[in-house]
N, C-alpha and C positions, 0 to 999 in steps of 0.2 A: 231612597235616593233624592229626596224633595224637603225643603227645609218648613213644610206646613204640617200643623199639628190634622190628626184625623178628621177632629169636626169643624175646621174651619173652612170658611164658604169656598166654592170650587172655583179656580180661576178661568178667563176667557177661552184662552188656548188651555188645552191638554197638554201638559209635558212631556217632556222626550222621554221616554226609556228607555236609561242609558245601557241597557243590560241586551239590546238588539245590539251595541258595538260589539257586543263579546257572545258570540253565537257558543263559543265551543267551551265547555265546564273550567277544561284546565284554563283558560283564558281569564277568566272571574276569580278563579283560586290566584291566580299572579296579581293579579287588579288587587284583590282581598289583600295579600300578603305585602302587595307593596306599601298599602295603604296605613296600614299596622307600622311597618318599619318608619314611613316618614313621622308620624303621631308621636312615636317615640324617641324621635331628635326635636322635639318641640318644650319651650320650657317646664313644660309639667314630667317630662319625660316616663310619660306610661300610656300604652296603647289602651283605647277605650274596649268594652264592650259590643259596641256597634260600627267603630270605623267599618269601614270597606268589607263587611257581610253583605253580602248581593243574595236574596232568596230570589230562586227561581220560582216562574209563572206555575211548573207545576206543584213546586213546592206550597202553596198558597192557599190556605183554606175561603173562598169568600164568603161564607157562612159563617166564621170563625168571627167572635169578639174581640177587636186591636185595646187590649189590654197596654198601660203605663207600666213601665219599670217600676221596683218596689221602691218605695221612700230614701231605704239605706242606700239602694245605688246610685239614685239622684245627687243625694247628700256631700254622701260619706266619700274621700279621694279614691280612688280607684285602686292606689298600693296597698288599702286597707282591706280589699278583697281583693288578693292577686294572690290564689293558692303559694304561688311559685316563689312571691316574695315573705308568705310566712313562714313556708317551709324553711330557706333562709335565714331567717330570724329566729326561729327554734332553735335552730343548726347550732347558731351562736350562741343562745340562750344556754345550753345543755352544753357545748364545751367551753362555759365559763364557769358553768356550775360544779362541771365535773375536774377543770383545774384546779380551780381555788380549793375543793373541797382535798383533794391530792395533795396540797400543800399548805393545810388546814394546821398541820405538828409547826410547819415553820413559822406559818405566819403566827402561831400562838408563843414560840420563844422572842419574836420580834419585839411584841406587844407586850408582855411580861416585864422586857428590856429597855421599851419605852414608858412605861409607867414605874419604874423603879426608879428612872431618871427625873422624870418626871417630879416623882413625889418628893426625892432628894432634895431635887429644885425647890419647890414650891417649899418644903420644911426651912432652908435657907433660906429662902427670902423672908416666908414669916417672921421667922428669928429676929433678923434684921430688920425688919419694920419695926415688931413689937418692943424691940430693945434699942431704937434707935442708931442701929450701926450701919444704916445705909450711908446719911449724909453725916452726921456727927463723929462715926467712925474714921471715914477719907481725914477728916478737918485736925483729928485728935495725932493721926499717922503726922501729916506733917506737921503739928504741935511740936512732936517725937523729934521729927528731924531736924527742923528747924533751932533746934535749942531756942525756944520763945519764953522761956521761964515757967516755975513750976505752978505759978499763980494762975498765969495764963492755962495751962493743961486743967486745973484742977478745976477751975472755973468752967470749961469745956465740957467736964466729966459732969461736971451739975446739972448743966442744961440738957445735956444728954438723960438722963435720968428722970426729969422736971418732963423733955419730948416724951421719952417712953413709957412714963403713968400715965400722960394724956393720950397715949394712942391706946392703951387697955381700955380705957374709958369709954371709947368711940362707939358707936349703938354698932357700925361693920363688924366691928371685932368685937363685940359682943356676939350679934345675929351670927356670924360665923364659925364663934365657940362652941354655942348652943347648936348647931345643924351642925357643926360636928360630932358632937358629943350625944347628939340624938342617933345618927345616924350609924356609929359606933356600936352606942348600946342597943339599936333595934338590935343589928346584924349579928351579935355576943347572944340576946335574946334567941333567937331563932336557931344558930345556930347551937345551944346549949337543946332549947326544947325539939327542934325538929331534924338535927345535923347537918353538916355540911353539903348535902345532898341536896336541899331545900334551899338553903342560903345561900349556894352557889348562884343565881342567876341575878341575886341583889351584890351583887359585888361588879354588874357590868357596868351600871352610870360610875362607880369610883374609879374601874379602869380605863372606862373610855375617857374621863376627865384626868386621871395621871397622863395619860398616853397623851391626851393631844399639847399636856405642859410639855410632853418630852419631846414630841414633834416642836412647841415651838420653842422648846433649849436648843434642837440640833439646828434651827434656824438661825439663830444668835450665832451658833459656830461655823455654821456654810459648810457643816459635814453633809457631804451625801448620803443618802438615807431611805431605802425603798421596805416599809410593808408590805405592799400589794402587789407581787408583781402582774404584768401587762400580758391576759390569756391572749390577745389577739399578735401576742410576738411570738406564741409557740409555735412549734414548725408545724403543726398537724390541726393549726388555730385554722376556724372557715374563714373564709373571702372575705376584709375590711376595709372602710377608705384608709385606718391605719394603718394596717398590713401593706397595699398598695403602696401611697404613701412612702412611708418606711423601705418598702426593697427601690421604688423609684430613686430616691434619693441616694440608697445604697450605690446603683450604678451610676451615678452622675448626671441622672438625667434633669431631675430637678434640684436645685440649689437647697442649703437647707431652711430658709425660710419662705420657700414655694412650697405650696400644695395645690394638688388635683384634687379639683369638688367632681361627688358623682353627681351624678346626671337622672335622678331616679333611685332607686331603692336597688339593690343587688338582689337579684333574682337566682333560684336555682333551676338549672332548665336540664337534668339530669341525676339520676339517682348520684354521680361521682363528680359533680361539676356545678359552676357559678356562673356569672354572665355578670358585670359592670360598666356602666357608661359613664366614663369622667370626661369633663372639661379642663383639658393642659393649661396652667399659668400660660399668660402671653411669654412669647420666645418661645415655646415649647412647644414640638407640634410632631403628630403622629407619625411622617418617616422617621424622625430622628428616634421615637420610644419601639417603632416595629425596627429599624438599625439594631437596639438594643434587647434582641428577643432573648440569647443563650443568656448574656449575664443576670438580664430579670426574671428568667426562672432560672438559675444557679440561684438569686438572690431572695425567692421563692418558697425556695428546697422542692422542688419539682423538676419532671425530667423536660427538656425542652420539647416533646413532643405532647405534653399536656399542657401548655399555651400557647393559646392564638390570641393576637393583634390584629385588630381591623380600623383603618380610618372610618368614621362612624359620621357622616354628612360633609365634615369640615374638618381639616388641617389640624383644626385645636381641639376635637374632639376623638377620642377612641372608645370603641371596645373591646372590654377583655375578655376572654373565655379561659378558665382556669378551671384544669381535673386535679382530683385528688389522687387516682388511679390511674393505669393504662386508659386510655379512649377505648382504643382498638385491641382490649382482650377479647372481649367477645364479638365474633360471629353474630352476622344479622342476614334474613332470609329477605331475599327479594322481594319487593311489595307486590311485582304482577303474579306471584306466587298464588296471593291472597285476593287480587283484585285482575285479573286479566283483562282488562278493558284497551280499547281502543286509545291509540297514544299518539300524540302529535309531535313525533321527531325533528319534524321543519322547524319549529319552533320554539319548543321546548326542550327537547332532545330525549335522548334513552338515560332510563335510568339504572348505574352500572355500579355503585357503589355508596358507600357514605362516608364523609369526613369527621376529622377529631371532634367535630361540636355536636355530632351525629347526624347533621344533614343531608337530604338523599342529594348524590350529584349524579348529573346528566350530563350526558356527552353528546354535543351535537355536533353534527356532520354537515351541517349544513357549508354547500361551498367552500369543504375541507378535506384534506387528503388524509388519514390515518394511519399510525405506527403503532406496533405493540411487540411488544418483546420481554425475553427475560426466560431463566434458567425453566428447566420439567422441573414438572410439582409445586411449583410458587402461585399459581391461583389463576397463570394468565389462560385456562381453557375455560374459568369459572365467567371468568371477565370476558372473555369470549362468546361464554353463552347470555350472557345477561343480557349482551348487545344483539344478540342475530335473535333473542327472544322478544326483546322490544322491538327491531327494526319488525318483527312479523307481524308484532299488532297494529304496523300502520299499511293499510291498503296500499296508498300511493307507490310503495317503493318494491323496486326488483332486486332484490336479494340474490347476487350469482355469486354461492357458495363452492372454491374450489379448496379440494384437502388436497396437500402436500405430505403425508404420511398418517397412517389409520383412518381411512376415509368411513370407517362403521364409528369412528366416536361420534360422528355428523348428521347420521341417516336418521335420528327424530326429529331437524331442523325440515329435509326434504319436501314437506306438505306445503310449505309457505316460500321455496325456493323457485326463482323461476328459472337457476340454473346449477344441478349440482352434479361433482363429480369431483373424481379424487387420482394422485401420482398420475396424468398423462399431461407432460410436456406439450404433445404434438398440439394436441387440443385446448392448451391454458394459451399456446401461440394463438391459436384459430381463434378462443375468444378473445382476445386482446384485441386483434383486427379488425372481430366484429362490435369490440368496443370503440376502435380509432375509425368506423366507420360511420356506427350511427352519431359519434363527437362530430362527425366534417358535416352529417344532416342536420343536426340542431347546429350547429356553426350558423351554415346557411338557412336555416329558419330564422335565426336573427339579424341575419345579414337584410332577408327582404320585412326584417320588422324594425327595422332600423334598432336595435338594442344590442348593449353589452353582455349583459347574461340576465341568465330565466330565473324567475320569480317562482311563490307560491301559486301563481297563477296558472303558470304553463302545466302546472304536474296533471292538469287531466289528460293534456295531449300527450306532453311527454315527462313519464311516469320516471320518479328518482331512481336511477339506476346506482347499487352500490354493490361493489364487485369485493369480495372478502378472500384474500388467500392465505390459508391456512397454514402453518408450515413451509417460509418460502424459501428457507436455507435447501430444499429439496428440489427447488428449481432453477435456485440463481446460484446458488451454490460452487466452488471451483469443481471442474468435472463432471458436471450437471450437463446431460444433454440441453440444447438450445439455450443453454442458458444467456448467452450473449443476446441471443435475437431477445429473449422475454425480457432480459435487463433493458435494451435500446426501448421495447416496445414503450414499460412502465414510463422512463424517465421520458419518453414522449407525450405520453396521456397524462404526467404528470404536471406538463408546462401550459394544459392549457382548458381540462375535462373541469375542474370545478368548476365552472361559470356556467355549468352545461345541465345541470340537477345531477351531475354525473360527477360520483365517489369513489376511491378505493380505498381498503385497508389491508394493510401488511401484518401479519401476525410471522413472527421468528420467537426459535427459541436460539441458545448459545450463539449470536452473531458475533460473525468478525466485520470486520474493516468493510469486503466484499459482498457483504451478504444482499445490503439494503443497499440499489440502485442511489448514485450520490446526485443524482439529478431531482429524483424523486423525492429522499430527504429533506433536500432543501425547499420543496415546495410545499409539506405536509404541514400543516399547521395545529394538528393533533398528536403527540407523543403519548407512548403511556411503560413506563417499566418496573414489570415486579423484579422478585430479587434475581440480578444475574450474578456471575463468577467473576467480574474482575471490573477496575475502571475503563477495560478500554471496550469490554461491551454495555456500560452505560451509555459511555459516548457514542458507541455507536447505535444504539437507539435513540437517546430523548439528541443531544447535538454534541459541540463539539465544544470542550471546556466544561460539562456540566456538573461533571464533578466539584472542579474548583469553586462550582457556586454553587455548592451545598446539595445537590443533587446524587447525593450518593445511591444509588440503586445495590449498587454488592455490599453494601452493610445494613439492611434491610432485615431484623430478624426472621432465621428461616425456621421459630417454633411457631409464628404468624401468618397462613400463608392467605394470601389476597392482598398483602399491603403493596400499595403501586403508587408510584410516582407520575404527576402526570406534568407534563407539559402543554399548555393548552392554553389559548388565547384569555388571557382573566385569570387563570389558575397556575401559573406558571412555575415549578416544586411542590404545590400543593401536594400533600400527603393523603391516600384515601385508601380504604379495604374495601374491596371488591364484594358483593352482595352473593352469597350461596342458594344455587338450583338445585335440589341434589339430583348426582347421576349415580349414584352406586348404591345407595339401600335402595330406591327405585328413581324412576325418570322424572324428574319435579319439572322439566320442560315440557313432557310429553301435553300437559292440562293446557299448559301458555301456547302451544303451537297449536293443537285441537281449536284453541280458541280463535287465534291468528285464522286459520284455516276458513270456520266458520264465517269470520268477517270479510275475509275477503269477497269466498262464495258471495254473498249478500248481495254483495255489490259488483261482482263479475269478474273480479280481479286476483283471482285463483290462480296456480299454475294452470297452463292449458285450455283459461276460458277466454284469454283474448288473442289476437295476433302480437305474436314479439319478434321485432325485425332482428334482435341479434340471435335468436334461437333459430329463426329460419337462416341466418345468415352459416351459423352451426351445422344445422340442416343439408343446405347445400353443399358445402362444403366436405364435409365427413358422411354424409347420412347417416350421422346416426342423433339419437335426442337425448337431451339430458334434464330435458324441462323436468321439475320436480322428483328430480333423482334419475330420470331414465325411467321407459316403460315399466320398470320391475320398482320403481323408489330406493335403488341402494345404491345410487352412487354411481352405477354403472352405466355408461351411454351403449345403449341397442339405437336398432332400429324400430320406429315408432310403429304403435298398432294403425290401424285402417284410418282410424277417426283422428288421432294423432299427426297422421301422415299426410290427411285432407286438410288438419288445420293449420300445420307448416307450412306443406307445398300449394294444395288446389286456391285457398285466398291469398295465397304469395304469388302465383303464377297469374291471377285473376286483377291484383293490383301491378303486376310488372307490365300486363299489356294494356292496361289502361295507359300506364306510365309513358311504354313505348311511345303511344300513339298521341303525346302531349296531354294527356287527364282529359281527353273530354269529357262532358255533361254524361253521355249514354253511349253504349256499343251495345246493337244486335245479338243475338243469342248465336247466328252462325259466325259474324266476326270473331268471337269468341274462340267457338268449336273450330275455325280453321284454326288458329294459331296452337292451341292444346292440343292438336292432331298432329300439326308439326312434329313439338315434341314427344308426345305420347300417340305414334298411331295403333298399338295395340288395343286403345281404351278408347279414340274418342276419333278415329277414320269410319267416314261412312260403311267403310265395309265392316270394321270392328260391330257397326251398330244393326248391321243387318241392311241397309238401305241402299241404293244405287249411287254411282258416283254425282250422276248428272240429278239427282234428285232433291233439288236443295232443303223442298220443303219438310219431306220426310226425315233427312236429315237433322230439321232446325226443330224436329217433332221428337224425335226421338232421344238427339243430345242435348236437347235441354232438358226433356223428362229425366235422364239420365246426371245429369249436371244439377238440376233443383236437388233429388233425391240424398245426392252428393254432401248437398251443402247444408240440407237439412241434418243429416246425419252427423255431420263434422260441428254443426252448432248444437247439438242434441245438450241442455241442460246449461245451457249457457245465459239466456234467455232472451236470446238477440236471434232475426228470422235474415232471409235475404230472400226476396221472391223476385220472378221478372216482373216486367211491366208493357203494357202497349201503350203505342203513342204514336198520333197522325200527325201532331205539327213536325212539320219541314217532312214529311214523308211517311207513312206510314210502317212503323216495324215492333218487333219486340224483341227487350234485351235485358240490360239492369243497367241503373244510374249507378255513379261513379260516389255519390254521398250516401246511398245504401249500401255500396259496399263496405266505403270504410268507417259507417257506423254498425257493420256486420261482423268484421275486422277487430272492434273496439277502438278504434281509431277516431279520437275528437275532431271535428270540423274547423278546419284553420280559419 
């Protein structure tokens, strides 16, 4: 990242390294990549070898010899080592070869036909030269006409005669006698002693010299006249500037004496696909040629779904991507399949598919509402899982998985939920609530931080919450119990939770008009539909009119299932096929959530290892828990085991009386035990504990022995302690600080 050679002498200051901007890997692969893309809108138009490669510090051998690049790559242009652009070049090379060679019988009657002309030609002119009848001929005709007397004519015929000895004479038409007459007798020679087998290849200088007489006969007559015809006009010819070219002008986008220069060498960037960057004649500029998508591939002979158009820097610049094939015949396997690492969804996003050009797309959620919908069996549970697979490898976020019907298709996600469960209404109301509740505490955290909405920053305190429901024609539904209240709740949380690090996504299948809350809709800025049953549940998932702009979701072929249409801030029609987990020869998520799992553990952000104010909210309200599936992991809300039950209620009850009593600094260890006695005097009344009423000390001996015990046990494997404390300033007592709880809690320090 420094423009000094190895050994040149060290400068005063030490240089920044720029690669402490970009702590996180996928960070530097964006940097990398972007870096690539600008290099190739620059006049040379081909990305180096070294732009924006960042090795990392452990990447680094310093032992290791800093070797130069080899001489030829110094040198030589970089399109001349660009695999991608020889392959290319082959491409071309082999179907020119393999056309012409195809029409090798035709072009051979052409040439036959031009050198008969040809030699025609050429024998008639000799004629006339040798004999005088070029110019003396014309002279003698109008002798003829004119009635100029016979003297005159005959006189005419003389000099004529007198010209034509003296052009035999000429050393030309001598030397051209002889090299004919030599050339003759070789080929009579040869072919007498060695046959026409042999002789055959000395007859090409005669016919390539007839043939280009007869080409230039047909030029004298402005007959049109093609030998060769043009491999790069065959329908199945590779990617050209002619080809391009040629179909642009076809649609009218360029005039016909405009051309588009490429911009770089045509690359192949797929076993069934090309890549080209032209520069539009002035007046011509990239809306107007992506306007022109269906006619230029009608003009193509490809289907409109194997080109893309992209503005490529500038108005006057494009790229084309051009398949020979389907893109999306084949099926491609999820990369976290292969690589389950840790994902940065805030930024990057999850990645759920790949498009016609085969790039991976990610869908971020960031400060976005989500929609997905579309008919059984079209790909949308695949595309479902792509997403609750990525969101699991990012710690920060709380995953409240709820299913709407088959709640067992969901129970391998359970390990990295921190709320799951399936068909109960009652309880999708309860969270909702205790969704619109913790939205009014970060409301008010921003309120005393003077700010409009949370950053990357806040997710330590407060961790992205994204609430995913599964089939929600089953709750919102006509005839759906509560369905009114869960409809008001959504289009609530809809108007105002993005700003909050707080998410929802909507998954239907067969929607009507009712399905998807209309308040909600309009604030989603995420769509996504594979194929549905008709235009009016397109509309009613990605918007309204989306058909008429080309968003057809119901003609979507259904022997392809993952193709989804998305709507989406940047990508708006975009076309893409959905990435396959497999769930039915085995669990291909089960590896990616194991992993999820383990990373969260790592770092304490497991279900069940920190305090979650809307679980406890759950908690209270119903008792029973749903943290990671429910006591049991299937979906089913019981009621929590011991340790479960202490890490809901006993740090929920322990931060509620701190709360009560304005968050002081510290409360005594009996302040405490009164108030827990209150509610619970089975467990935590002097007499529950064996001690006297009026005996406070034994008491503050006893329930706190009892109370530590408690909380050790409820933090067991968490790897966060909570102990008391003594302390004499302002008085002597012992209790627990209010910053040791709620970093006991998991709760960041505001």
């Amino acid at each position: 990242m420094t423009d000094r050679r190895p050994d040149s002498p060290q400068p005063d200051e030490t240089p920044m390294d720029v690669r402490q901007l970009f702590p996180h890997p996928d960070a530097l692969a964006d940097v990398e990549r972007e870096a690539r893309a600008r290099v190739q809108l620059t006049h040379a138009g081909h990305a180096d070898t070294v732009t924006g490669t960042v090795r990392l510090a452990h990447e680094v051998d310093d032992d290791a010899e800093i070797t130069e690049l080899p001489v030829s790559r110094r040198t030589l242009p970089t399109a001349l080592l660009d695999r991608d652009v020889w392959s290319h070049r082959i491409s071309v090379v082999v179907h020119s070869a393999g056309f012409h060679l195809a029409r090798s019988p035709r072009y051979a009657g052409r040439l036959g036909y031009l050198s008969a002309l040809g030699a025609w030609t050429e024998l008639r002119t000799a004629c006339n030269y040798l004999l005088a009848r070029d110019d003396f001929g014309q002279m003698i005709d109008e002798t003829k006409r004119g009635n100029y007397g016979a003297d005159h004519l005959a006189q005419l015929r003389a000099d004529r005669r007198k010209e034509a000895r003296a052009r035999r004479r000429e050393n030309t038409t001598v030397l051209a006698l002889t090299g004919f007459t030599t050339y003759t007798t070789a080929l009579v020679t040869l072919a007498t002693v060695w046959g026409m087998g042999v002789t055959a290849p000395f007859f090409i200088p005669a016919v390539g010299f007839l043939a280009a007489c007869g080409v230039r006969e047909l030029g004298r007559r402005t007959d049109p006249f093609e030998v060769f015809e043009q491999a790069a006009a065959a329908e199945d010819a590779p990617l050209t500037d002619f080809t391009l070219n040629q179909a642009l002008r076809k649609v009218k986008v360029l005039g016909e004496e405009q051309i588009a220069e490429l911009v770089g060498p045509i690359r192949s960037v797929a076993i069934n696909a090309c890549e080209a960057t032209l520069k539009l004649p002035s007046g011509v500029t990239a809306p107007r040629v992506i306007a022109a998508h269906d006619a230029l591939a009608e003009a193509l002979n490809i289907e409109p779904g194997w080109l893309d158009i992209r503005q490529a820097g500038h108005p006057n610049r494009i790229s084309m991507w051009i398949a020979t094939s389907e893109p999306f015949a084949d099926p491609r396997v999820s990369p976290l399949v292969e690589n389950p690492e840790r994902q940065d969804a805030w930024n990057k996003g999850v990645p759920i598919g790949f498009n016609r050009r085969g790039e991976v797309v990610y869908l971020k959620l960031r400060h976005v509402l989500a929609l997905l919908g579309g008919m059984s069996r079209t790909g949308k549970g695949m595309l479902l899982r792509s997403l609750i697979c990525g969101l699991g490898l990012d710690p920060r976020i709380n995953i409240r998985l709820v299913a709407g019907a088959k709640p067992g298709e969901h129970i391998g996600y359970a390990p990295v939920c921190a709320t799951f469960f399936g068909r109960r209404p009652e309880r999708l109301l309860t969270l909702l609530k205790a969704f619109q509740q913790e939205a009014l505490r970060r409301e008010e955290y921003l309120e005393k931080q003077r700010r409009s909405k949370m950053s990357e920053e806040d997710l330590d305190q407060y961790p992205w919450e994204i609430l995913i429901i599964d089939e929600l024609k089953q709750y919102t539904g006509k005839a759906k119990p509560l369905a009114k209240e869960i409809s008001d709740l959504l289009e609530d949380l809809a108007g105002f939770i993005a700003a909050l690090n707080m998410g929802i996504v909507l998954s239907t299948q067969d929607p009507d008009a009712d399905t998807v809350p209309r308040g909600y809709k309009s604030n989603s800025g995420a769509r996504m539909a594979t194929r549905t049953g008709s235009p009016t549940q397109t509309n009613a998932i990605l918007k309204e009119g989306a058909t008429g702009n080309g968003m057809r979701a119901h003609e979507l072929p259904p022997e392809r299932k993952g193709l989804t249409i998305l709507d989406v801030d940047g990508l708006v029609g975009v076309l893409i096929r959905s990435f396959i987990i497999e769930d039915e020869a085995y669990d291909g998520a089960a590896p990616i959530i194991a992993a999820g799992r383990h990373l969260r553990e790592t770092v304490n952000r497991a279900p069940g290892q920190f305090f979650d104010e809307i679980e406890a909210f759950l908690l209270e309200n119903t008792g029973l828990s749903s943290v990671g599936g429910g006591p049991a992991g299937g979906g089913r809300p019981e009621r929590p085991t011991a340790a479960a039950a202490l890490h809901h209620s006993l740090l929920a009850d322990l931060l509620d009386i701190f709360e009560a009593r304005d968050n002081p600094d510290r409360l005594r260890t009996v302040e405490i035990l009164a108030v827990l006695a209150e509610d619970d005097p089975a467990t935590w009344s002097p007499k529950a504990l064996g001690v006297r009423e009026d005996d406070e000390k034994g008491w503050a001996s006893k329930g706190g022995t009892k109370l530590s015990e408690a909380i050790t046990e409820e933090l067991g494997g968490t790897g966060r302690t909570l102990t008391s404390k003594e302390w004499t300033k302002g008085g002597r007592g012992r209790g627990y600080y209010l910053t040791d709880l709620r970093a006991a809690a998991g709760i960041a320090p505001e």
